[in-house]
N, CA, C and O atoms as a CHARMM CRD file, in Angstrom:
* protein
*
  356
    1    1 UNK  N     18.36900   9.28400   8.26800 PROA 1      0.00000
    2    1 UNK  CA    17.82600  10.59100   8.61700 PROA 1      0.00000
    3    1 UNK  C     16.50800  10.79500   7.87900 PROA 1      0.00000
    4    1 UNK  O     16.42100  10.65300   6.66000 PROA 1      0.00000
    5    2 UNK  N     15.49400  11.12900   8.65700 PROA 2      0.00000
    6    2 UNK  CA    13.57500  11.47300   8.19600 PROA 2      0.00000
    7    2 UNK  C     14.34400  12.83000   7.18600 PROA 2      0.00000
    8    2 UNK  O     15.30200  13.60000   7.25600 PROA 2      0.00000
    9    3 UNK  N     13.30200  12.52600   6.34000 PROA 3      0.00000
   10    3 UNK  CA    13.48800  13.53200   4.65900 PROA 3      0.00000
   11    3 UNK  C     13.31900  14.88300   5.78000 PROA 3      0.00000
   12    3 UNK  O     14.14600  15.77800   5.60300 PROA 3      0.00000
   13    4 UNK  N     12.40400  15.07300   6.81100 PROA 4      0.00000
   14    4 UNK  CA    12.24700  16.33500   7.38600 PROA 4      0.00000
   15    4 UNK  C     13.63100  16.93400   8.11800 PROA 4      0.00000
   16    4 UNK  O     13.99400  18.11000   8.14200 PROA 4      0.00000
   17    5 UNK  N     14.20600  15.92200   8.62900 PROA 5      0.00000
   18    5 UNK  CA    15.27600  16.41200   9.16800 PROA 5      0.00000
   19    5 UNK  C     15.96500  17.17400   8.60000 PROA 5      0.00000
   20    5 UNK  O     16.26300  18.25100   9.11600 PROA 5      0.00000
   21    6 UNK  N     16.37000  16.82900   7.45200 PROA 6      0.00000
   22    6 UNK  CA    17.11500  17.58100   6.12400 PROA 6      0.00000
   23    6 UNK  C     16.78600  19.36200   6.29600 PROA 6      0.00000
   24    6 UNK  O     17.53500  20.33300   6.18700 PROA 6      0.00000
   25    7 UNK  N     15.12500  19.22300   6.65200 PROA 7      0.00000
   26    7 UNK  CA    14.79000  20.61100   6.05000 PROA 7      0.00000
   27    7 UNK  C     15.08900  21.66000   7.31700 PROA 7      0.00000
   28    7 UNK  O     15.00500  22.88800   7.31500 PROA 7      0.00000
   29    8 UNK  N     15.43200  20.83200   8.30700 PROA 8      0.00000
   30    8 UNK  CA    15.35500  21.55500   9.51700 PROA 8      0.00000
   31    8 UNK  C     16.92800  22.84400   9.54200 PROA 8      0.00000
   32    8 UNK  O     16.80500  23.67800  10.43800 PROA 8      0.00000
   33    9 UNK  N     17.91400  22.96000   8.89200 PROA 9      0.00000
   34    9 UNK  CA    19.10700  23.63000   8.91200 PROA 9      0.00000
   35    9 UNK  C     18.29600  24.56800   7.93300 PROA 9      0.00000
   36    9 UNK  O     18.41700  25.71600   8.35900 PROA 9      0.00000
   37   10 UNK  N     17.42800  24.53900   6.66100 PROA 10     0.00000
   38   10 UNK  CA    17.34000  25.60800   6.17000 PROA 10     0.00000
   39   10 UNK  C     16.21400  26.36500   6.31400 PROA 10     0.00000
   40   10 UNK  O     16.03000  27.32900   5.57000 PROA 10     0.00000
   41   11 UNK  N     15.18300  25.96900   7.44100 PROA 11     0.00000
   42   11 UNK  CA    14.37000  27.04100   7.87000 PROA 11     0.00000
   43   11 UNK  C     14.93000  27.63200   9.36700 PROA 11     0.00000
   44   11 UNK  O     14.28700  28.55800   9.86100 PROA 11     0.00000
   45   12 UNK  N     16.26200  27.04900  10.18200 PROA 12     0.00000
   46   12 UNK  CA    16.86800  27.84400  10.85800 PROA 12     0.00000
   47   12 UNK  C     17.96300  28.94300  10.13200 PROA 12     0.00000
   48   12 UNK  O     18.32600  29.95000  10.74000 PROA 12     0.00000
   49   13 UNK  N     18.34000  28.68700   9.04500 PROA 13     0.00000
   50   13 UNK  CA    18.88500  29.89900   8.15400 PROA 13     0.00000
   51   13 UNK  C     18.23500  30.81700   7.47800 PROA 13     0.00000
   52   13 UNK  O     18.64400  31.94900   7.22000 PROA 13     0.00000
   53   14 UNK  N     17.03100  30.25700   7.13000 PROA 14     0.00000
   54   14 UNK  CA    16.68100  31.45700   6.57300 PROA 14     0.00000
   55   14 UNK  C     15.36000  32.13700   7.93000 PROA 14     0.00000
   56   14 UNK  O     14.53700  33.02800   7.71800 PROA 14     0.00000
   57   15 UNK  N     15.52000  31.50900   8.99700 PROA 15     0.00000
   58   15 UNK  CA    14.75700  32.17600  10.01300 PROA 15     0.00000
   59   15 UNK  C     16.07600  33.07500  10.38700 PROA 15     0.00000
   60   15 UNK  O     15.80600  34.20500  10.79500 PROA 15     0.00000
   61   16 UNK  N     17.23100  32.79100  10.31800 PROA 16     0.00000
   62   16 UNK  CA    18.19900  34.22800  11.10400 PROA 16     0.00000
   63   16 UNK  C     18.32100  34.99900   9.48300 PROA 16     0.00000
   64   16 UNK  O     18.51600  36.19900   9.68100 PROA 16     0.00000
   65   17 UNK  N     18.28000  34.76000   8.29300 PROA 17     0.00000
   66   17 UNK  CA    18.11200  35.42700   7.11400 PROA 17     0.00000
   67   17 UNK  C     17.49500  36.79100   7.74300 PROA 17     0.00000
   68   17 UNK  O     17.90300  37.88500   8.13200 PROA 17     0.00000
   69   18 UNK  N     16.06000  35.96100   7.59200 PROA 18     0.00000
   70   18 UNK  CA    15.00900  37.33400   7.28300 PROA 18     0.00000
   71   18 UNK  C     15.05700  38.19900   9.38400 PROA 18     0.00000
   72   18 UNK  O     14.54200  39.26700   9.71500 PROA 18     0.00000
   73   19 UNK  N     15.77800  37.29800  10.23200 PROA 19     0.00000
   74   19 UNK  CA    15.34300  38.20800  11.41500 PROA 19     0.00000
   75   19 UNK  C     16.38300  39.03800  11.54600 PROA 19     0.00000
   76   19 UNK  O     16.39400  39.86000  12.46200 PROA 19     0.00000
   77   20 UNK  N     17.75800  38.90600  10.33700 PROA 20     0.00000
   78   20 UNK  CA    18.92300  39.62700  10.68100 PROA 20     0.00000
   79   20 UNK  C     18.64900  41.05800  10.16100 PROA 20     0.00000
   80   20 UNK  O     19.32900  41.95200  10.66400 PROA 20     0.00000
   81   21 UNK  N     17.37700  41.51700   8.84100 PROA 21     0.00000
   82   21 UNK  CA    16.91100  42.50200   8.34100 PROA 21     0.00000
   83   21 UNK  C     16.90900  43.74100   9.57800 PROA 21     0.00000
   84   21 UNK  O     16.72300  43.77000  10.79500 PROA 21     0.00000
   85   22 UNK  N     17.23400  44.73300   8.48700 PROA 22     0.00000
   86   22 UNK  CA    16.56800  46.37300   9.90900 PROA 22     0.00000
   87   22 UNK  C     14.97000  46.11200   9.87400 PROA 22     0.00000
   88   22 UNK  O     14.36700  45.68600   8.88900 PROA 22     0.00000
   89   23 UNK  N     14.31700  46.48300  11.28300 PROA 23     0.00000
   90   23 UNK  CA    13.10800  46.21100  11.15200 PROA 23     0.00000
   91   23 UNK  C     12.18700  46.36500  10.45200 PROA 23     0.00000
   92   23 UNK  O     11.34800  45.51200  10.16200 PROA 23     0.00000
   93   24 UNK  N     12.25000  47.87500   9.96700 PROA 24     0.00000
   94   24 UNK  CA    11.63900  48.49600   8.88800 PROA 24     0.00000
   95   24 UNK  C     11.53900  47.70000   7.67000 PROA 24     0.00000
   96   24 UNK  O     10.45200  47.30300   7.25000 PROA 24     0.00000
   97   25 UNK  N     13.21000  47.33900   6.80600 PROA 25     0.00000
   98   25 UNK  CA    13.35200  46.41300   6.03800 PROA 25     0.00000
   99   25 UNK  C     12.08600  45.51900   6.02500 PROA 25     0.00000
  100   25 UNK  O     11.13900  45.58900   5.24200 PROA 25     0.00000
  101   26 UNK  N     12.32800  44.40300   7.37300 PROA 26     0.00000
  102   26 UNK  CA    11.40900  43.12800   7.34200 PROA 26     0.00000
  103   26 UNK  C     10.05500  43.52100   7.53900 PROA 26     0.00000
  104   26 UNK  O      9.23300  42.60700   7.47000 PROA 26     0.00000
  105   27 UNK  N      9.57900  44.81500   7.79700 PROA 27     0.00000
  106   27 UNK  CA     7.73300  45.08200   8.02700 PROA 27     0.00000
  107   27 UNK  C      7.82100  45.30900   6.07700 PROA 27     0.00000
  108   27 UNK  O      6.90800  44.95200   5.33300 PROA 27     0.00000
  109   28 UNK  N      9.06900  45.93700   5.61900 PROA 28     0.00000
  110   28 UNK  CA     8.04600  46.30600   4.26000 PROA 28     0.00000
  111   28 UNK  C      8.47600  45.25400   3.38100 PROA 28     0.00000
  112   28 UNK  O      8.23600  45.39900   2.18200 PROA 28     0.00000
  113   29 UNK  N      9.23500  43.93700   3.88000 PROA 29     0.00000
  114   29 UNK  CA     8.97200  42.97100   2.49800 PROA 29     0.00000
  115   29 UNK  C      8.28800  42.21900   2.69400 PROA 29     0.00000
  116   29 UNK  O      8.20500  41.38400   1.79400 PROA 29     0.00000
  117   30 UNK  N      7.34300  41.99200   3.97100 PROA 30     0.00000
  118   30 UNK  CA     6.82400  40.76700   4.63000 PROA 30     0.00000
  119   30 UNK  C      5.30500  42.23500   4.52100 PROA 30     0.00000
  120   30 UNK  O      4.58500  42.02800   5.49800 PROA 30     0.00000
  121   31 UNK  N      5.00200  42.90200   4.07300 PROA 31     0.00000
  122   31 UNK  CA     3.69300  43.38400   3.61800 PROA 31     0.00000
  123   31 UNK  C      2.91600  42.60500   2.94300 PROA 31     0.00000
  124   31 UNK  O      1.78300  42.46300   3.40200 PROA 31     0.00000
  125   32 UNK  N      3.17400  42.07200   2.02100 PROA 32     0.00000
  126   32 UNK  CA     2.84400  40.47000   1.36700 PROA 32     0.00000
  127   32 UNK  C      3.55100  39.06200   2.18000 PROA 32     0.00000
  128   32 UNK  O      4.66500  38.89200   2.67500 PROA 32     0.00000
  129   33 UNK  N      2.58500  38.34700   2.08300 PROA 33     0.00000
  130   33 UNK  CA     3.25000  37.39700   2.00800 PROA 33     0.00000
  131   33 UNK  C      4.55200  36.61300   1.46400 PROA 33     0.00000
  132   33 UNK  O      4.07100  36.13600   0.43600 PROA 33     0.00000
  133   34 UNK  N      5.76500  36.21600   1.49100 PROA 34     0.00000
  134   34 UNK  CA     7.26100  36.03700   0.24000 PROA 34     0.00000
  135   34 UNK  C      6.65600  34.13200   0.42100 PROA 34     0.00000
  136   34 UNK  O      6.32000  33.42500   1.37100 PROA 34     0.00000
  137   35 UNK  N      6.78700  33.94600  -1.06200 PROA 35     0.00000
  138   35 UNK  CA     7.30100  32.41200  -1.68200 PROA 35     0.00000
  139   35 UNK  C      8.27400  32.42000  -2.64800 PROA 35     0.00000
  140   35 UNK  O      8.39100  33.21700  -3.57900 PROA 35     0.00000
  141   36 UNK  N      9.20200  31.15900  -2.27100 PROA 36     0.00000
  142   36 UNK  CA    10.03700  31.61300  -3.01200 PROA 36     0.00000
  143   36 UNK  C     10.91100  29.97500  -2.84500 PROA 36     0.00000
  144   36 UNK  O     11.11500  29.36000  -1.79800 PROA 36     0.00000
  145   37 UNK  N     11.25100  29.63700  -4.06300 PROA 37     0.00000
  146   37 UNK  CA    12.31200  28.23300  -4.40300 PROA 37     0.00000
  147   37 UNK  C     14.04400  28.66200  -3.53800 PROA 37     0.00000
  148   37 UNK  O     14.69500  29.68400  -3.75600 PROA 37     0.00000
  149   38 UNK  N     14.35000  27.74900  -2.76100 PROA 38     0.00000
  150   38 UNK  CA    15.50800  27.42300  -1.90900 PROA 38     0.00000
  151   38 UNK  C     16.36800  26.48300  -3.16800 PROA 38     0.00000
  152   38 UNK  O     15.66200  25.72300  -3.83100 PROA 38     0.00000
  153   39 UNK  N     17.40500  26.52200  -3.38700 PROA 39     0.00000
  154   39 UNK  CA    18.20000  25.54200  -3.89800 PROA 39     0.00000
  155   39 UNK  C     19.29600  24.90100  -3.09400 PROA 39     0.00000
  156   39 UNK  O     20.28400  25.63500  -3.06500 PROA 39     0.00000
  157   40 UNK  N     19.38600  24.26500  -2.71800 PROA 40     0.00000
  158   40 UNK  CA    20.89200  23.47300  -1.90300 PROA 40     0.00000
  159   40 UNK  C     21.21700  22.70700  -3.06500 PROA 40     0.00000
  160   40 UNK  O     20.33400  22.17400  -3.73800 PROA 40     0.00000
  161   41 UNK  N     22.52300  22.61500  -3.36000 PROA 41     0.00000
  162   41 UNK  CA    22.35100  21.75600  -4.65300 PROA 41     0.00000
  163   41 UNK  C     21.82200  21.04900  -5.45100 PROA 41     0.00000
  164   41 UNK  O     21.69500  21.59300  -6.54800 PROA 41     0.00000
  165   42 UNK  N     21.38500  19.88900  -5.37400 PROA 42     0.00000
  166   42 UNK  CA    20.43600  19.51100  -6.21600 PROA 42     0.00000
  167   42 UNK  C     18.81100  19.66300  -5.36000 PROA 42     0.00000
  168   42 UNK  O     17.97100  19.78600  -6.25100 PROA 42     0.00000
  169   43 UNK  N     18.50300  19.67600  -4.73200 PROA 43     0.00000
  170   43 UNK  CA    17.63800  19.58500  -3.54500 PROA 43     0.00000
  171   43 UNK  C     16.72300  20.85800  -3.70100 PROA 43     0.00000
  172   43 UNK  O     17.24200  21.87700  -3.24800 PROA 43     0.00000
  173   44 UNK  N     15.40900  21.01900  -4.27400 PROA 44     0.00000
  174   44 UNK  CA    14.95200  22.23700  -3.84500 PROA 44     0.00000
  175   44 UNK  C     13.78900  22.35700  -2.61200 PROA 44     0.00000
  176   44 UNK  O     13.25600  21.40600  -2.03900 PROA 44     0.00000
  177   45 UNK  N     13.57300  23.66900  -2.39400 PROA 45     0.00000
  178   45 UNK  CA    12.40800  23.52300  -0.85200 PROA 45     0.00000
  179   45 UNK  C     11.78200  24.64700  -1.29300 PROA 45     0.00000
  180   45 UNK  O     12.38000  25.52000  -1.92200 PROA 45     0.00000
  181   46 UNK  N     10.66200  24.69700  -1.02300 PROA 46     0.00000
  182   46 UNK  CA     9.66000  25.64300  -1.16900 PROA 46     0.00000
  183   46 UNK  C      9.73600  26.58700   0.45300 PROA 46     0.00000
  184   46 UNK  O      9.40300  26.12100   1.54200 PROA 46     0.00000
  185   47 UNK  N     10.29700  28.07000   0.18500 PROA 47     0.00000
  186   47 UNK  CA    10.07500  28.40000   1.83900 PROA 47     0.00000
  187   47 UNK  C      8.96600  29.61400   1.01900 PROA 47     0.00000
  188   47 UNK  O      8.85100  30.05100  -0.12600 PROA 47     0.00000
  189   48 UNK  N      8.29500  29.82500   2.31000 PROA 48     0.00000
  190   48 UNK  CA     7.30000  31.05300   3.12900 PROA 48     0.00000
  191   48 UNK  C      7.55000  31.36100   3.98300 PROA 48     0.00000
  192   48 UNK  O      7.93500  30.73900   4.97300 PROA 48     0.00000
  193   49 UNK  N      7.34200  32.73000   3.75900 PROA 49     0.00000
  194   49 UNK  CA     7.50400  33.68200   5.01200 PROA 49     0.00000
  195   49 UNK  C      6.37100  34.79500   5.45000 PROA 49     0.00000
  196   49 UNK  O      6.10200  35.78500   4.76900 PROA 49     0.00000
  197   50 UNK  N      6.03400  34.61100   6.13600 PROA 50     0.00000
  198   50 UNK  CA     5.02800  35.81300   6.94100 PROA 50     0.00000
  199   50 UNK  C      4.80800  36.21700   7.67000 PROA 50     0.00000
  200   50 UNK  O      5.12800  35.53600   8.64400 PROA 50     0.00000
  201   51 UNK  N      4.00900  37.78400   8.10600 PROA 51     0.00000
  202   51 UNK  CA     3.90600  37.92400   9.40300 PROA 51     0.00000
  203   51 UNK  C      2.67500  37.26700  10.58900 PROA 51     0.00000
  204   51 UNK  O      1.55400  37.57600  10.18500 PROA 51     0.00000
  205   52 UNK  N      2.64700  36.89600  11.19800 PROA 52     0.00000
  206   52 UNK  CA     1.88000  36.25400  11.60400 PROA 52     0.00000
  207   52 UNK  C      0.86000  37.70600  13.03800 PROA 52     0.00000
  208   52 UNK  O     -0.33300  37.65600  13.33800 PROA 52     0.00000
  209   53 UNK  N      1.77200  38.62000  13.49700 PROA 53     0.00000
  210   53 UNK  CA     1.06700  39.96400  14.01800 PROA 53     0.00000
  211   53 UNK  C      2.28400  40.92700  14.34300 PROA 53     0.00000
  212   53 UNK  O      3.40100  40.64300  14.77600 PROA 53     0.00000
  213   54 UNK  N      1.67400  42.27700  13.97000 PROA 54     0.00000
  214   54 UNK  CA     2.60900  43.05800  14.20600 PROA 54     0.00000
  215   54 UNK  C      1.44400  43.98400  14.91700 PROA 54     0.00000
  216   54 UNK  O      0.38700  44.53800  14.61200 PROA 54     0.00000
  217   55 UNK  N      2.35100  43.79100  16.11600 PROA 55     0.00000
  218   55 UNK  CA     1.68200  45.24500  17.15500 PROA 55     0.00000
  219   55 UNK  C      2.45900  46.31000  17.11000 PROA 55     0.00000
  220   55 UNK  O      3.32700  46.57900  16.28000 PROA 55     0.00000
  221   56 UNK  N      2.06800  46.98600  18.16000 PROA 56     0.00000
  222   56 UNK  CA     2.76600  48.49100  18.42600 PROA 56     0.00000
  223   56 UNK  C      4.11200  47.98900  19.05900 PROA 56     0.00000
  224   56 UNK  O      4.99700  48.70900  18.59700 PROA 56     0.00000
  225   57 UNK  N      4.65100  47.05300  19.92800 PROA 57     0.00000
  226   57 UNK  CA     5.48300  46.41900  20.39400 PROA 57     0.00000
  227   57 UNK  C      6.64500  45.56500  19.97100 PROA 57     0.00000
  228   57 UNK  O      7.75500  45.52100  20.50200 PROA 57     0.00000
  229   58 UNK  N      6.02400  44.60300  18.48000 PROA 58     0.00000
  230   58 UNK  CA     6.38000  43.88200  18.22700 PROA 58     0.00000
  231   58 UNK  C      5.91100  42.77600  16.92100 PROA 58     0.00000
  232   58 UNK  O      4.72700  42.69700  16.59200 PROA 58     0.00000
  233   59 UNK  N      6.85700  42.05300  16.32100 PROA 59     0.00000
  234   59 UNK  CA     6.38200  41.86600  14.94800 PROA 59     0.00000
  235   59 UNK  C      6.70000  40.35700  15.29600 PROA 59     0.00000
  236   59 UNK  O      7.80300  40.13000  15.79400 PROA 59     0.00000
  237   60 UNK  N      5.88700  39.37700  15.09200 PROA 60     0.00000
  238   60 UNK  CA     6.18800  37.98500  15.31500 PROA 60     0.00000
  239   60 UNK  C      5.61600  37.59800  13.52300 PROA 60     0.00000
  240   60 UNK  O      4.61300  37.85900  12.85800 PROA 60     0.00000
  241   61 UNK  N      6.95400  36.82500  13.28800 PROA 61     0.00000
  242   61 UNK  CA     6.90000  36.22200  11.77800 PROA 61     0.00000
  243   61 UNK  C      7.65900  34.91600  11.58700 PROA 61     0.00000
  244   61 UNK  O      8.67900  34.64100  12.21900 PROA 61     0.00000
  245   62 UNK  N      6.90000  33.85800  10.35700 PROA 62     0.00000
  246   62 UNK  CA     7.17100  32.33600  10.47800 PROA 62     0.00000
  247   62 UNK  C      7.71200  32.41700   9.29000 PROA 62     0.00000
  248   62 UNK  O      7.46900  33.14200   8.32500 PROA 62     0.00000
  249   63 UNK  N      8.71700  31.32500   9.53200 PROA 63     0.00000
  250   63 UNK  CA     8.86100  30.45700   7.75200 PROA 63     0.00000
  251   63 UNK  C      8.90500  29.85200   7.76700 PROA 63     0.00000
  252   63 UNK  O      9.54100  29.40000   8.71900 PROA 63     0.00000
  253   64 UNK  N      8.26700  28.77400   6.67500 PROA 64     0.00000
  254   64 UNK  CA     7.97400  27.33000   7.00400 PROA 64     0.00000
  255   64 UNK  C      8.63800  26.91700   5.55800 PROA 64     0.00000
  256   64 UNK  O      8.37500  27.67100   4.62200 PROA 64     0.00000
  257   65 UNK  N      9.47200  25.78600   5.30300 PROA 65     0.00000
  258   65 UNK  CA     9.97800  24.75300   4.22500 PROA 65     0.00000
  259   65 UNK  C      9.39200  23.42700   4.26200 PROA 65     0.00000
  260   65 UNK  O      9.09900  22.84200   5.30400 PROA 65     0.00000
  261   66 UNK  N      9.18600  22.84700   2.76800 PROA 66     0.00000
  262   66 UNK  CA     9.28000  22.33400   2.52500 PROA 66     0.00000
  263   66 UNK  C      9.53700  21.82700   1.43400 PROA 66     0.00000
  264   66 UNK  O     10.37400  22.54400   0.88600 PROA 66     0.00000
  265   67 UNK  N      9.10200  20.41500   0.40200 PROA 67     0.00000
  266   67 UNK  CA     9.86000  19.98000  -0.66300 PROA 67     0.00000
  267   67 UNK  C      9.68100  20.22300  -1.74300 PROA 67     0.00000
  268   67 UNK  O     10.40800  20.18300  -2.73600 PROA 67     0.00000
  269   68 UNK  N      8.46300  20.55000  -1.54800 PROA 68     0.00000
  270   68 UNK  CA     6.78000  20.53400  -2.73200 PROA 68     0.00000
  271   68 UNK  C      6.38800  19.35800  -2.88400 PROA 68     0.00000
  272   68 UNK  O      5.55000  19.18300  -3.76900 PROA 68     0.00000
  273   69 UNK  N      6.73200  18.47700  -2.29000 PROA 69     0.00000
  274   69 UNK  CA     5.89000  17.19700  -2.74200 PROA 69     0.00000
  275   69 UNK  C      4.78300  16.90800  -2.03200 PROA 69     0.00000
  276   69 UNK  O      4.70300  17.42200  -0.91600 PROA 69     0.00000
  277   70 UNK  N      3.43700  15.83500  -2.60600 PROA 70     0.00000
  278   70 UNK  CA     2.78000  15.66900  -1.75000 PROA 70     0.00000
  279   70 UNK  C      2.78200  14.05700  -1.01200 PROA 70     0.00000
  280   70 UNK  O      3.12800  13.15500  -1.77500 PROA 70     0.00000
  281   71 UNK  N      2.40700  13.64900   0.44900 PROA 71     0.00000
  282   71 UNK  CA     1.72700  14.82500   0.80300 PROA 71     0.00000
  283   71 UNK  C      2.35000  15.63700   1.98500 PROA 71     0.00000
  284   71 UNK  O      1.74900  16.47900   2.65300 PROA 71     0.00000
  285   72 UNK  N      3.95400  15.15900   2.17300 PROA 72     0.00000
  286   72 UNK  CA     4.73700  16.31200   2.70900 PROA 72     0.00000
  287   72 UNK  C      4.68000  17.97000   3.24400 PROA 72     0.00000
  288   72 UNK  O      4.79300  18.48600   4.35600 PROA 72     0.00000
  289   73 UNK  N      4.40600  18.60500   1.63700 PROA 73     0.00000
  290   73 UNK  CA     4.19200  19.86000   1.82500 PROA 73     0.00000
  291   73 UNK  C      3.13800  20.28900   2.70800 PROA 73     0.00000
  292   73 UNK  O      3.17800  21.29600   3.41600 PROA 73     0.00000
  293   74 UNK  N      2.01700  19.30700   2.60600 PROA 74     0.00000
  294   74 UNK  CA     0.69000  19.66400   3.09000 PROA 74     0.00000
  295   74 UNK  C      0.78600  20.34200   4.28100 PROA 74     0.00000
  296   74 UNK  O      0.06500  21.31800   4.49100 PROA 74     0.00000
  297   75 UNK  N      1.98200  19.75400   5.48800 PROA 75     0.00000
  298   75 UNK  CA     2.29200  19.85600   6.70600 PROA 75     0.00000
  299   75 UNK  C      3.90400  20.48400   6.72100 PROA 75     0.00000
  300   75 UNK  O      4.76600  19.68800   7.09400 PROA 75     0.00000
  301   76 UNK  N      4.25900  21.59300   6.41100 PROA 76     0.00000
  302   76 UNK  CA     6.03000  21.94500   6.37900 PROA 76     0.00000
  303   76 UNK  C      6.14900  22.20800   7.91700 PROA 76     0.00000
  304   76 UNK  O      5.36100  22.38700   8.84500 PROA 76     0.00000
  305   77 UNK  N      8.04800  22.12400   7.68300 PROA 77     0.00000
  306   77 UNK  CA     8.35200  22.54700   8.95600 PROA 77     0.00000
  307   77 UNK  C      8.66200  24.44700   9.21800 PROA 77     0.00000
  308   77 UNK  O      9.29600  25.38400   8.73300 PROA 77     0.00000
  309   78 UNK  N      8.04200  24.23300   9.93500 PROA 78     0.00000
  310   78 UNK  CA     8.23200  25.99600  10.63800 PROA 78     0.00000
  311   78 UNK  C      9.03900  26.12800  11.65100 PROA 78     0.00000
  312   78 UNK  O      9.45300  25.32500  12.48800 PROA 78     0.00000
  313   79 UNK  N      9.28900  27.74100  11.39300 PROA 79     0.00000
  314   79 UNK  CA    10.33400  28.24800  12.97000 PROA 79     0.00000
  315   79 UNK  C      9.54100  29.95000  12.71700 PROA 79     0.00000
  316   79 UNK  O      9.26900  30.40700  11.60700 PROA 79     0.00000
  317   80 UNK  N      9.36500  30.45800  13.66800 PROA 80     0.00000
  318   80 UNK  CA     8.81300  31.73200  14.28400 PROA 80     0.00000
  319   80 UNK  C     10.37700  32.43100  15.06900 PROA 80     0.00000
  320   80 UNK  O     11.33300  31.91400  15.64600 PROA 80     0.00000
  321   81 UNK  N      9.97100  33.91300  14.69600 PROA 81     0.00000
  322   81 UNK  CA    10.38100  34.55300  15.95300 PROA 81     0.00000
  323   81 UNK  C      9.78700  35.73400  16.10000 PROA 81     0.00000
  324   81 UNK  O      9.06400  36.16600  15.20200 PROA 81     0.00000
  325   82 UNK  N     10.00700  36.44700  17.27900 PROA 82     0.00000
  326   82 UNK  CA     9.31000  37.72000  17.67600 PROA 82     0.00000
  327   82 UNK  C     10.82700  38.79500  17.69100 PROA 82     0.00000
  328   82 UNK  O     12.01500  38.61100  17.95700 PROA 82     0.00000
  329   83 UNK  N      9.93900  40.02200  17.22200 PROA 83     0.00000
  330   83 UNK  CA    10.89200  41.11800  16.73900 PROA 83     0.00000
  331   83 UNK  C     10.33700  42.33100  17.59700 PROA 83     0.00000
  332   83 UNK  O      9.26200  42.87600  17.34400 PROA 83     0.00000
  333   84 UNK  N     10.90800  42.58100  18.30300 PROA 84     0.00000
  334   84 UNK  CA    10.72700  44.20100  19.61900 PROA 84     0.00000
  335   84 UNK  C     10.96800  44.69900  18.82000 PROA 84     0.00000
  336   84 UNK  O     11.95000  44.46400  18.11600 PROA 84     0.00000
  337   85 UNK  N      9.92000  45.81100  18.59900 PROA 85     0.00000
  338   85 UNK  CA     9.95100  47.15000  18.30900 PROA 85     0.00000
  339   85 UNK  C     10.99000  48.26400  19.20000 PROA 85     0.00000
  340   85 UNK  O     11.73700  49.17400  18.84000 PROA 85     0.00000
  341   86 UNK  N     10.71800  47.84400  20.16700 PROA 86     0.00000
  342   86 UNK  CA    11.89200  49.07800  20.92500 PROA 86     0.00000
  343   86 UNK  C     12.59300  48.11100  21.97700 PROA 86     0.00000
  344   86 UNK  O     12.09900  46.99900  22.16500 PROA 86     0.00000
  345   87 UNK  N     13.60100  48.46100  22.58700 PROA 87     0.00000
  346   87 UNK  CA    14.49600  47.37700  23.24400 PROA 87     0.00000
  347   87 UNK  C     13.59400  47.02800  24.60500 PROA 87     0.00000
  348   87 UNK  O     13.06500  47.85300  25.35000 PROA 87     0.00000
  349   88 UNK  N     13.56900  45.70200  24.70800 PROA 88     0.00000
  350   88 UNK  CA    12.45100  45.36800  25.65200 PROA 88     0.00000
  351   88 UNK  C     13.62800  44.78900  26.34500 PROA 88     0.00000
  352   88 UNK  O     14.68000  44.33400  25.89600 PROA 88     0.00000
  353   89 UNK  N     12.92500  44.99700  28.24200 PROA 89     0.00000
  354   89 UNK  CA    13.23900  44.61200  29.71400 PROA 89     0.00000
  355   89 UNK  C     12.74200  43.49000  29.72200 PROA 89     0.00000
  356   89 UNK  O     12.77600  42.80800  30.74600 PROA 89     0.00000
C-alpha cells in the first residue's frame, strides 16, 4: 500500500468531522485558517482545514493531510465539501 493511501481514511474522517459541525459552528472556527497534529498511533499527519468560499448560499471548505515529511507534504491529499446555507432543490 502507497504511504498516501494510508492518509486517505483520515482526511475522509476528519472531512465528515468538521462537515458534521452546526454551520455557524464551522463559519466561526474556520475564520482562520485550523493546523493541527492527527495522531493514529504511532503515525502522525499534519491536517488543514479551510474555507476555500463562503457565499450567501453556501460555504465550500478543504482539508488536506499529510505526514510532514518532505517532499510528500509539499503535495497532501485533500477532500472538499460544499455546505448549503439553506436547504437547497
Amino acid at each position: 500500500m502507497k504511504r498516501r493511501d494510508t492518509w486517505r481514511p483520515i482526511v475522509d474522517a476528519e472531512v465528515k468531522r468538521w462537515s458534521q459541525l452546526p454551520l455557524d459552528q464551522l463559519i466561526e472556527k474556520l475564520r482562520e485558517p485550523q493546523a493541527y497534529e492527527f495522531i493514529d498511533g504511532v503515525n502522525k499527519y499534519q491536517v488543514e482545514v479551510e474555507i476555500l468560499e463562503n457565499t450567501d448560499s453556501y460555504i465550500h471548505f478543504y482539508v488536506s493531510v499529510d505526514n510532514g515529511s518532505l517532499p510528500r507534504s509539499i503535495i497532501p491529499l485533500n477532500g472538499s465539501i460544499i455546505r448549503y446555507k439553506t436547504a437547497h432543490s
